[in-house]
KOLVOVO-810676 format. One line per field, with one value per residue (C-alpha): residue number from 1; x, y, z. Coordinates in Angstrom, 3 decimals. Layout:
// KOLVOVO-810676
pos = (NUM|...)
px = (X|...)
py = (Y|...)
pz = (Z|...)
This chain:
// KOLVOVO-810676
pos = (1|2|3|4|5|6|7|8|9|10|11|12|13|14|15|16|17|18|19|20|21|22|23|24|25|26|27|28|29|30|31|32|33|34|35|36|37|38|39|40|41|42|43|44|45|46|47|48|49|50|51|52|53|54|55|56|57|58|59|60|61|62|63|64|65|66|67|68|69|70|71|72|73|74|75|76|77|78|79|80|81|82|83|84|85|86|87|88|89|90|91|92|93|94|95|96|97|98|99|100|101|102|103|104|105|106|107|108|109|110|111|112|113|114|115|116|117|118|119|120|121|122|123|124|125|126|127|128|129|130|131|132|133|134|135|136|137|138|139|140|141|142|143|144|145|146|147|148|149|150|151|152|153|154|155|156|157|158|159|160|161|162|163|164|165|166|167|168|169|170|171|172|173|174|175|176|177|178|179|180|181|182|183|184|185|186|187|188|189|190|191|192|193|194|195|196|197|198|199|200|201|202|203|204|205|206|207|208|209|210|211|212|213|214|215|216|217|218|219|220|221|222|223|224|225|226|227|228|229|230|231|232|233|234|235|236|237|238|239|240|241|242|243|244|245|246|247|248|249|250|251|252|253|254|255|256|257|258|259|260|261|262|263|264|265|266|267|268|269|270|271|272|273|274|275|276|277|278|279|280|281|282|283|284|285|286|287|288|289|290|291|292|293|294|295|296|297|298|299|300|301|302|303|304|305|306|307|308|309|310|311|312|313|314|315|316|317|318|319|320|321|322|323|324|325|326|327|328|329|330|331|332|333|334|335|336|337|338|339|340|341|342|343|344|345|346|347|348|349|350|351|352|353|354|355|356|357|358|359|360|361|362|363|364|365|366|367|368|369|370|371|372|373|374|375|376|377|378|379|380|381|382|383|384|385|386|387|388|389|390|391|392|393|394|395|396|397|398|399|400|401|402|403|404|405|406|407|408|409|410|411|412|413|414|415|416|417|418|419|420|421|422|423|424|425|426|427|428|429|430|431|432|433|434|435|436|437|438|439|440|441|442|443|444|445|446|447|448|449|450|451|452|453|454|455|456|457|458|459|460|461|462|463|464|465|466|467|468|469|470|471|472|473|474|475|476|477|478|479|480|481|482|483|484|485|486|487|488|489|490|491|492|493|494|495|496|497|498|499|500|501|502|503|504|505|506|507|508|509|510|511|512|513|514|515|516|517|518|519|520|521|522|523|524|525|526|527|528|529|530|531|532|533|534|535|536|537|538|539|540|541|542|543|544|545|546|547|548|549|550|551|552|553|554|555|556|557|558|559|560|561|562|563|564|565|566|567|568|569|570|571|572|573|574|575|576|577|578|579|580|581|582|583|584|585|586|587|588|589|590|591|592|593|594|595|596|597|598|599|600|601|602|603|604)
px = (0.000|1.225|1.653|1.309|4.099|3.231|3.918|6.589|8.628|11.335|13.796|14.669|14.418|15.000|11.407|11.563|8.061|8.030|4.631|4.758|6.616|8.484|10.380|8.410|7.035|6.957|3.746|2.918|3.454|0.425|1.516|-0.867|-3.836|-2.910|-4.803|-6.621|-5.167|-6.205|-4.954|-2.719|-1.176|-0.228|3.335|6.330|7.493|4.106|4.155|7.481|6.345|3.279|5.174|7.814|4.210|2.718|5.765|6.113|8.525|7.407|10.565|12.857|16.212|17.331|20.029|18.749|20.680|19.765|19.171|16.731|14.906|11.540|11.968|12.057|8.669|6.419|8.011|6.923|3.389|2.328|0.488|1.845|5.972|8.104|11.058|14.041|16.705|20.211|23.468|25.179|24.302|26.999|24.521|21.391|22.318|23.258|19.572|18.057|19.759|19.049|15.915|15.353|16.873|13.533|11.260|12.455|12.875|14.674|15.163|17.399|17.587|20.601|21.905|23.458|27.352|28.302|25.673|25.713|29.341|29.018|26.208|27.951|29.761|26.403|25.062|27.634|27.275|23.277|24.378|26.989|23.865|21.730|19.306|16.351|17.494|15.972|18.997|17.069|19.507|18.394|19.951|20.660|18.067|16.408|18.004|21.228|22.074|23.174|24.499|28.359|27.936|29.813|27.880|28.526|28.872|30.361|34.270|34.443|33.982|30.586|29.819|27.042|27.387|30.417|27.870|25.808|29.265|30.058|27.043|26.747|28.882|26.983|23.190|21.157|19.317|19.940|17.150|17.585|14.896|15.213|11.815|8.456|7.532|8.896|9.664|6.719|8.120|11.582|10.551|8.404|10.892|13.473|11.153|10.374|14.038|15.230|12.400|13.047|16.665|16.455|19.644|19.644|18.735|19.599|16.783|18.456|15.294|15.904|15.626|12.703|10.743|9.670|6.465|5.598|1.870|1.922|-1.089|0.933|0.815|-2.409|-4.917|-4.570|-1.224|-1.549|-0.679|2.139|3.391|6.177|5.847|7.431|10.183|9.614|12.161|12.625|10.231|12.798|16.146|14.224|12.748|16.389|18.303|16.065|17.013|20.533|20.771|18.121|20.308|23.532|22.079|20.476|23.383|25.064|25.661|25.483|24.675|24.314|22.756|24.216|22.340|23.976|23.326|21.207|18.435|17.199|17.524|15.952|13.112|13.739|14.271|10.346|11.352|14.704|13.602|10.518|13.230|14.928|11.936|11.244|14.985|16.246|19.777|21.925|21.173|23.604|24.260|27.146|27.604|26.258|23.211|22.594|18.783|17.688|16.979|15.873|17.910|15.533|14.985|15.372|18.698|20.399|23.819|25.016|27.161|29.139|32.546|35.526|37.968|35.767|32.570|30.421|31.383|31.285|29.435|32.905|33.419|30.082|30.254|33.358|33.384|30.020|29.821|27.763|26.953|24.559|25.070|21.889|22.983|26.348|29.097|32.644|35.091|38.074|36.467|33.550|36.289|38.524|41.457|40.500|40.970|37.628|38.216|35.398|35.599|33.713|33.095|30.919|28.694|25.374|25.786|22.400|22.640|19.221|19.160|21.353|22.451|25.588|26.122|29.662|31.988|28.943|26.752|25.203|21.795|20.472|17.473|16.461|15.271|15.904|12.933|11.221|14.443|14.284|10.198|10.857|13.493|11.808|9.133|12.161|14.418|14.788|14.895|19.120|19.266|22.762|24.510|22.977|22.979|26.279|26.364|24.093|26.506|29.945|28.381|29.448|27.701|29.531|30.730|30.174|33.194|34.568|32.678|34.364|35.885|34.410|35.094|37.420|37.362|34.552|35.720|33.802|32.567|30.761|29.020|27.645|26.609|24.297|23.407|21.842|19.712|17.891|17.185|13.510|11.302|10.798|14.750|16.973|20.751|22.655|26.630|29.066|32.206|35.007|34.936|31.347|30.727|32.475|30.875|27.467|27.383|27.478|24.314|21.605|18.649|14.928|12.349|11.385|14.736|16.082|19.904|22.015|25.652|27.232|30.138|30.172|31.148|32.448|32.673|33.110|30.627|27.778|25.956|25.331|22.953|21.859|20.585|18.521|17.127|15.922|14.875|12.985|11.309|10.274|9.614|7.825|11.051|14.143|17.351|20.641|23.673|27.176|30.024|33.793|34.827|36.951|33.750|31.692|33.835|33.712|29.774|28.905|26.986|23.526|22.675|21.383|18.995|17.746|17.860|15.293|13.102|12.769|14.059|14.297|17.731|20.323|23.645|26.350|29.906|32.707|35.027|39.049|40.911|41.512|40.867|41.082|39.863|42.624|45.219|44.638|45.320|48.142|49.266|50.368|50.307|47.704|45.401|45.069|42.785|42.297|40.032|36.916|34.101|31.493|29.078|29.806|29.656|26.261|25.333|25.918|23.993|20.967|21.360|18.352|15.839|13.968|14.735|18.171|20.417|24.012|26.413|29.971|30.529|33.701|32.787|29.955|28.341|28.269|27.190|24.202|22.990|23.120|21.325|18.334|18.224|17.837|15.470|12.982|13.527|14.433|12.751|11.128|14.355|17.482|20.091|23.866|25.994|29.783|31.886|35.380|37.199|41.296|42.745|43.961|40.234|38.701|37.384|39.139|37.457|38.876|42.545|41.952|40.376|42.766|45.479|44.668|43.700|46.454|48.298|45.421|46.426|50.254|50.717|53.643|52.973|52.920|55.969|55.721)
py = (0.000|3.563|5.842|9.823|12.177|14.486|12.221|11.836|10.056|12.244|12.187|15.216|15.660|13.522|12.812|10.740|11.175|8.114|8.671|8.012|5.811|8.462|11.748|14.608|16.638|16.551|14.990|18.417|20.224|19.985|21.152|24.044|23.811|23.738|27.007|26.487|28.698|30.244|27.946|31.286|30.617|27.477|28.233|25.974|28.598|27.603|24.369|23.763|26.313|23.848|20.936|22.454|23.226|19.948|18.328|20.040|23.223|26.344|28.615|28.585|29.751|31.862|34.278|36.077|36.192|36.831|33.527|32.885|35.738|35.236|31.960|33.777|35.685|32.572|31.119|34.106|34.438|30.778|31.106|28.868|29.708|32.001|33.368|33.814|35.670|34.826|37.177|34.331|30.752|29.010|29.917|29.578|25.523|25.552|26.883|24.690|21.655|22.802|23.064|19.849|18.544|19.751|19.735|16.445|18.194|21.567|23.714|25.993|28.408|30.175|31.400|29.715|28.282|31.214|30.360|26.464|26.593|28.808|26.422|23.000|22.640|22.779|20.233|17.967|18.641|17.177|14.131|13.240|13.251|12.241|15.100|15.835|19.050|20.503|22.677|24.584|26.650|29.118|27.757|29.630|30.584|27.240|28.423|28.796|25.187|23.311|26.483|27.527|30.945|31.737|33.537|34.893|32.821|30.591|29.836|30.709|28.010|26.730|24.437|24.739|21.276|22.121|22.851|19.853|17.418|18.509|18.109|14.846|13.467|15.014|14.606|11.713|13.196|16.037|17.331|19.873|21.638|23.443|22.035|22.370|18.877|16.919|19.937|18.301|14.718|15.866|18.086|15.553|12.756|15.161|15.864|12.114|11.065|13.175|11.693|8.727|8.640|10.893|12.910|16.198|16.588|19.185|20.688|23.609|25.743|27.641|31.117|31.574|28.730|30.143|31.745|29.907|28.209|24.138|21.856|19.506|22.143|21.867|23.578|20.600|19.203|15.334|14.368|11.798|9.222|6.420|3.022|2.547|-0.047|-3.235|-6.061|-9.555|-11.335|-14.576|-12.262|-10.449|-13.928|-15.589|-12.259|-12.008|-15.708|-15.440|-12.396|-13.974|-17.233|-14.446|-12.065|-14.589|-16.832|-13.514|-12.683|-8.916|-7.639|-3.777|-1.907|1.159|3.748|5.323|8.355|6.477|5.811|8.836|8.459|5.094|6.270|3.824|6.061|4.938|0.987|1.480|2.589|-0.313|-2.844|-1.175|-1.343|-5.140|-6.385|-4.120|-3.908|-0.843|2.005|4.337|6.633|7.319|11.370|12.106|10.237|12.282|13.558|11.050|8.869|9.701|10.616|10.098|6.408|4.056|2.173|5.021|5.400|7.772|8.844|6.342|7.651|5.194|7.175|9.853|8.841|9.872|9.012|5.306|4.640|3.246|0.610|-1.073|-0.796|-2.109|-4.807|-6.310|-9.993|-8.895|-5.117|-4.313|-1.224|0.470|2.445|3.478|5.214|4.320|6.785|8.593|11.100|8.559|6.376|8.251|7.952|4.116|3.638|2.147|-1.548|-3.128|-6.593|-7.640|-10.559|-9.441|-7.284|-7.072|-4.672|-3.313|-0.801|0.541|-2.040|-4.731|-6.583|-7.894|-10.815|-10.690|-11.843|-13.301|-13.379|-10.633|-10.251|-7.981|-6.196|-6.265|-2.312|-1.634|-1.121|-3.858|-5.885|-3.890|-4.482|-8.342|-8.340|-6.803|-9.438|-12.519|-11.641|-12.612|-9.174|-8.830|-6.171|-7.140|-4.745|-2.010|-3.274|-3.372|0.309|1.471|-0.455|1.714|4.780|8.175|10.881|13.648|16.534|19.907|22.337|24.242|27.353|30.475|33.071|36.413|38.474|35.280|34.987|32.185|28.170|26.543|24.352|26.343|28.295|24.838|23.898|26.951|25.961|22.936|24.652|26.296|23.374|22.177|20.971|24.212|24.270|23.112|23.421|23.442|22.771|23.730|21.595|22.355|21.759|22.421|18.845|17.537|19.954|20.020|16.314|16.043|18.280|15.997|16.593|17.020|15.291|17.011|19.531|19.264|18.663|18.670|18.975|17.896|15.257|13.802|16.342|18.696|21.810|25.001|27.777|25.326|26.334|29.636|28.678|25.671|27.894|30.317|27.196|25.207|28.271|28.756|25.466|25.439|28.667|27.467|26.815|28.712|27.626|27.987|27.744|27.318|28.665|29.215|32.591|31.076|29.098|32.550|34.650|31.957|32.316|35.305|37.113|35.367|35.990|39.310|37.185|36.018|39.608|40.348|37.600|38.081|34.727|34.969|32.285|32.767|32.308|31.774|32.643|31.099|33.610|31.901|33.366|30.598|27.084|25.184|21.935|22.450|23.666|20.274|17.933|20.104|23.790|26.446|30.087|29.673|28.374|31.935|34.413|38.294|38.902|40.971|42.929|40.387|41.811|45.320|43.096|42.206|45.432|46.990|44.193|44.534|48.965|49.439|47.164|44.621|43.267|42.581|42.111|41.710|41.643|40.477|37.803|37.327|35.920|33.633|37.092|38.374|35.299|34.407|38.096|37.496|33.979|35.830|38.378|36.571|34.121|36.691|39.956|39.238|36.098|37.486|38.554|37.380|37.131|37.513|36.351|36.577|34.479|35.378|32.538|31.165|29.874|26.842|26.325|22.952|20.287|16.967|15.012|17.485|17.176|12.986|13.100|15.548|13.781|10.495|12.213|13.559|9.841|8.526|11.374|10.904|7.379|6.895|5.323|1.591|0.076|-0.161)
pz = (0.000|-0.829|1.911|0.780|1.061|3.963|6.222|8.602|11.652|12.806|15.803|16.653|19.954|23.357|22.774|19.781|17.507|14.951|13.170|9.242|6.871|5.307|5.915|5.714|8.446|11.919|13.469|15.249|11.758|9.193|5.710|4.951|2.927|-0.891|-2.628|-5.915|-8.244|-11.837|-15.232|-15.760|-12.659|-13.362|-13.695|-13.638|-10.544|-9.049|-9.382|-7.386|-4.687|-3.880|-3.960|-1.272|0.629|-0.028|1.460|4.925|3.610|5.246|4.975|1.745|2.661|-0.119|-1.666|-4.738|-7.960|-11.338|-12.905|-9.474|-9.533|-11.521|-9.429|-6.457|-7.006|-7.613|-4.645|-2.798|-4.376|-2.697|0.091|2.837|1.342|3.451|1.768|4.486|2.640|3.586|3.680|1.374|0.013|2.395|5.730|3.269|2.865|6.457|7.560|5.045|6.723|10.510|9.080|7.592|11.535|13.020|10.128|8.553|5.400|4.326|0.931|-0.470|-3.769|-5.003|-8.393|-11.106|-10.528|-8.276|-5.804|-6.650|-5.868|-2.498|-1.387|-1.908|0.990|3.169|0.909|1.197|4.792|4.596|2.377|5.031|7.630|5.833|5.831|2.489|1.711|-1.626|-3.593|-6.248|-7.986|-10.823|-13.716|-17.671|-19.852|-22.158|-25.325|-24.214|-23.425|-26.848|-27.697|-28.287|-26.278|-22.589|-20.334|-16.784|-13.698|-15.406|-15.815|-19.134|-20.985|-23.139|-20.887|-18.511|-16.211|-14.416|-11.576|-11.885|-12.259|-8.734|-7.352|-8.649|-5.613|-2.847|-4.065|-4.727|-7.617|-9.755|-11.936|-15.005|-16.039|-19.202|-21.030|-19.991|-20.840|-18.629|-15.727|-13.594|-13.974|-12.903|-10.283|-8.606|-8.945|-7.164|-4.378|-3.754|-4.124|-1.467|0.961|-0.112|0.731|3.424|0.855|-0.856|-4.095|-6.859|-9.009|-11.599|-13.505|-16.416|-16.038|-18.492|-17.732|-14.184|-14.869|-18.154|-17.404|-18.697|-18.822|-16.102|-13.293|-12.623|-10.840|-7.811|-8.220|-8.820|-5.267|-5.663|-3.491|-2.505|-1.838|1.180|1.682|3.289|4.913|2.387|5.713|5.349|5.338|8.606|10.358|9.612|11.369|13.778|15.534|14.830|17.215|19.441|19.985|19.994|22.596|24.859|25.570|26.853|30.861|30.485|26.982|26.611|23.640|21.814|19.424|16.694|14.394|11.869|14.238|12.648|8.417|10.097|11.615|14.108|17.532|18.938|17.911|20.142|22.926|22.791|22.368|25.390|27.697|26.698|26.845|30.208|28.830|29.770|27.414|25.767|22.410|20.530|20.364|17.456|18.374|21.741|21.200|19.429|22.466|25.665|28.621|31.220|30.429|33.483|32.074|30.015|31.147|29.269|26.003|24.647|23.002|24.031|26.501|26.068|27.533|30.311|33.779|33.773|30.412|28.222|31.400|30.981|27.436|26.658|28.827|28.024|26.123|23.729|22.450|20.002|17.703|16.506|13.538|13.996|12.397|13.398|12.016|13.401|15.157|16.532|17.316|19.277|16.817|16.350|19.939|20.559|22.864|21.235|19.611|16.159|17.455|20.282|18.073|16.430|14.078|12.640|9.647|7.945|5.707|6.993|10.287|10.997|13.780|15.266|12.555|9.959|8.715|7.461|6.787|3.505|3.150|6.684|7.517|11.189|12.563|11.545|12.879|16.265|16.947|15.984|18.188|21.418|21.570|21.509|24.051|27.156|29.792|31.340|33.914|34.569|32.519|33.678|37.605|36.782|35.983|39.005|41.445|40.205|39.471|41.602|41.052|39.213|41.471|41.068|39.779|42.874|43.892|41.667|44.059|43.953|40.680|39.405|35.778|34.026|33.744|31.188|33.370|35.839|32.504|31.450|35.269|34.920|31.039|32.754|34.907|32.238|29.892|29.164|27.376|25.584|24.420|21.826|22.104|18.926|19.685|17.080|15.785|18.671|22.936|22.399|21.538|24.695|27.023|25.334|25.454|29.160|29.295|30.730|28.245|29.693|27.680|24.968|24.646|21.011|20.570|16.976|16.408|13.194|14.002|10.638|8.906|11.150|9.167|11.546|11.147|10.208|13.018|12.536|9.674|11.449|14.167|11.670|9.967|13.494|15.094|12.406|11.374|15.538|16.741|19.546|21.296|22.319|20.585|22.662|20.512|21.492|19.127|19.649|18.273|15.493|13.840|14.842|12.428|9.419|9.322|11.357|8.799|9.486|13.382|11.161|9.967|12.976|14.354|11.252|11.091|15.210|16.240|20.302|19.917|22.686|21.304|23.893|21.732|23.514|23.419|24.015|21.550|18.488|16.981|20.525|18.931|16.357|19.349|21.291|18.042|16.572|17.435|15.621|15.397|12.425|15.263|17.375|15.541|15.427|18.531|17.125|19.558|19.520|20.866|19.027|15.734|17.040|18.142|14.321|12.866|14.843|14.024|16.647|14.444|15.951|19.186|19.917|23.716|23.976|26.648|27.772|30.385|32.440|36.134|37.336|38.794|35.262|33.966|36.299|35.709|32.192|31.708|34.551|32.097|28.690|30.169|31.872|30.739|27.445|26.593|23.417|22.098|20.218|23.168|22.379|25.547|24.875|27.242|28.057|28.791|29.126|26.114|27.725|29.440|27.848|28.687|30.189|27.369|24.566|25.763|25.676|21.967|20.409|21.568|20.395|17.030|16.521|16.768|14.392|11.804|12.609|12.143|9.946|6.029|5.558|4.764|0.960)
């Protein structure tokens, strides 16, 4: 049976939703009510405009160029379409992917080649987690392609695909639209590729084809759908008892998600499987959200020599682990440092389970492998026992003397306090991760970072895209200064579409991830006035608060402030803070980094 796009079941918060069979919108978002139009309206520019709105897009994130911009007013003439203009196409594919985070899908336009280009490295970003993110770039008039003629944007040459080739490598569809005839098939097939494969896709319209009417774009558009995917039942039923028979012969088995729990849709099935089978509970990082903290046997973030309190020695140690959609990679792995054995583990991709060293089973899709699994095993508390009888609570940093200038730590012991159901903390590439992660989530608080891909500045954009796809809550963001100034153009943006974000810029003077894998003087920056950059930007329109931390006193003033008095506004809180202040887990992971990426060449 088909299931209609419109539909979704997204993680993206520590109160997983699972609710459809296919990406799309979150269950408390309805995709506005599709307007009838008039036949002369029926316009190729229309026509992609109500598909963005049939498919859960509210906000288009958007720099204008030439070659977009008869694209850009039928976007703008849908009822239902918000146009968020961007200060360049780098933070516009950012928003569009923080977007697509809390939204479950996210879209982006931009101009021909020089936008394409400028935009690519977000996209790539999306494809590496996995995120629908719609790139609609404005592409060269019809009757130019075919053609011997060079035209601008371009470098030079009479070729026109130089922008498609490269993103042909970080899209799972790329649709060209320069004839009317097929512009609905290709547009739609986009559209339902990227939901499909939970990857961005790449949709270039001719710059005269825009507000042409066609007999395809109808007054209704033909609402399409996708036949969801299903499990081969034999491959699943055959899986299924080879883990059983591995998991149950096991003393003290634990259970590990990963970060595609969520291109899964398979956070609601987890946590079922977790309540049936009692095993100790934990994430990798870049899965932290996507499960909830506050269930009775979660123990915490698992990250090898980098984990919570406690969390690595029950892990690690276990008979048998199973791994719920992981990805094991350098960073993930603590510079391949990781004392896990294959043979212990079930390995369970998407589409595929592993069982210690073979076999492997095909076309199995997680979540029907995880809700057959939950009703065959046998309940082992021991793991987790295990856990509650060598836990110690964590202490408290010491008490700052009066006036003494911020740690890190104490600033994130009162980030705790202020955490809810009503938040969403965004934590940029840098000691962010490491001191966001030990942030104990409420239900319902949203958390992203981007480990994957790691690319510094992303969150600025990711920020203006979340905050806007979920208004209804208050983003906190952490940023060092050095991603701050690759991306800071944006938090204008916010300021102007009245986003009420607090953004809490960690101010310590240079690249201190880079510092703690391998320093250099290219690793200190120029130290700008934050909050006077902030201060310009906002040029006393809308509402905008900034100040400039540098002792708890300061600092507890500050968060009162932003949370009460300035709740309705966009809140910029610099922190002042030692160059050398990290965190303990940041020293550990840069250093064994930094032997992963300085291991010597194989003998030849």
């Amino acid at each position: 049976m088909d299931t209609k796009i419109g539909s979704s079941d997204s993680c993206t918060s520590a109160t997983c939703t699972d609710v459809g069979a296919l990406p799309g919108v979150v269950s408390a978002v309805q995709s506005p009510t599709v307007q009838p139009f008039d036949s002369a309206e029926a316009t190729l520019g229309r026509h992609l405009a109500r598909r963005l709105v049939q498919v859960g897009v509210k906000d288009v994130f958007s720099v204008p160029g030439d070659f977009n911009l008869t694209l850009l007013d039928h976007l703008i003439a849908e009822p239902g379409l918000n146009l968020v203009g961007c200060c360049n196409e780098l933070n516009a594919g950012y928003a569009a992917d923080g977007y697509a985070r809390a939204r479950g899908v996210g879209a982006c336009v931009v101009t021909f080649t020089v936008g394409g280009l400028s935009v690519l490295n977000a996209i790539a970003g999306a494809y590496s987690e996995n995120l629908p993110v719609i790139c609609i770039v404005g592409g060269p008039n019809s009757n130019d392609y075919g053609t011997n003629r060079i035209l601008h944007h371009t470098i030079g040459i009479p070729d026109f695909s130089q922008e498609l080739r490269c993103f042909q490598t970080v899209t799972c569809y790329q649709a060209v639209v320069n004839n009317l005839d097929d512009a609905h098939e290709l547009i739609d097939t986009a559209i339902s590729t990227a939901l499909k494969e939970s990857k961005p896709v790449y949709i270039s319209v001719s710059c005269n084809l825009s507000a042409i009417p066609h007999p395809t774009f109808r007054r209704e558009p033909v609402p399409f759908s996708l036949s969801p995917r299903t499990s081969n039942q034999v491959g699943l039923e055959a899986a299924v008892e080879a883990a059983v028979v591995f998991l149950n012969k096991a003393v003290k088995p634990v259970m590990v998600g990963g970060p595609k729990l969520r291109v899964s849709k398979a956070c609601k099935a987890f946590v079922e499987l977790a309540d049936a089978c009692g095993y100790a509970l934990a994430v990798m990082p870049s899965a932290k959200g996507l499960v909830p903290e506050h269930h009775p046997h979660f123990i915490g973030i698992y990250w090898g020599a980098v984990s919570t309190a406690f969390c690595a020695e029950i892990v690690e140690s276990a008979d048998a682990y199973l791994f719920v959609g992981p990805i094991f990679n350098d960073y993930s792995s603590v510079g391949y440092s990781l004392l896990l054995k294959k043979e212990k583990a079930i390995i369970v991709q998407p589409d595929r389970v592993t069982i210690g060293n073979g076999p492997a089973f095909g076309c199995v899709l997680m979540k029907d492998f995880l809700t057959a699994l939950a009703k065959r095993l046998k309940p082992n508390t021991t793991a987790y026992e295990n856990y509650h009888r060598i836990y110690v609570p964590e202490g408290h940093p010491p008490k700052s003397e009066p006036k003494a200038p911020l740690r890190v730590n104490v600033l994130f012991r009162h980030i705790q306090n202020i955490l809810s159901s009503d938040t969403a903390v965004i934590a940029e590439t840098g000691d962010s991760w490491f001191n966001c992660l030990k942030l104990k989530l409420p239900p319902g608080c949203g958390y992203e970072f981007q480990m994957q891909y790691g690319s510094i500045g992303w969150s600025v954009g990711a920020t203006l895209g979340y905050s806007q796809a979920v208004p209804q809550k208050r983003v906190l963001a952490f940023i060092g200064d050095g991603s701050f100034q690759v991306t800071a153009q944006d938090v204008s943006t916010m300021i102007r579409y009245g986003q009420k974000t607090i953004i809490f810029l960690i101010n310590n003077g240079g690249y201190t991830i880079e510092v703690e894998i391998h320093d250099g003087p290219y690793n200190v920056i120029k130290n700008w006035n934050y909050t006077g950059l902030v201060d310009a930007m906002h040029n006393n329109e809308g509402n905008c608060w900034t100040t400039k931390v540098h002792c708890e006193e300061e600092l507890i003033e500050a968060i009162d402030t932003a949370t009460h008095d300035k709740k309705d506004s966009f809140c910029f809180i610099e922190i002042i803070v030692h160059k050398d202040d990290t965190s303990k887990e940041l020293l550990e992971w840069g250093s064994r980094v930094s032997a992963a990426n300085s291991r010597h060449p194989n003998p030849q």
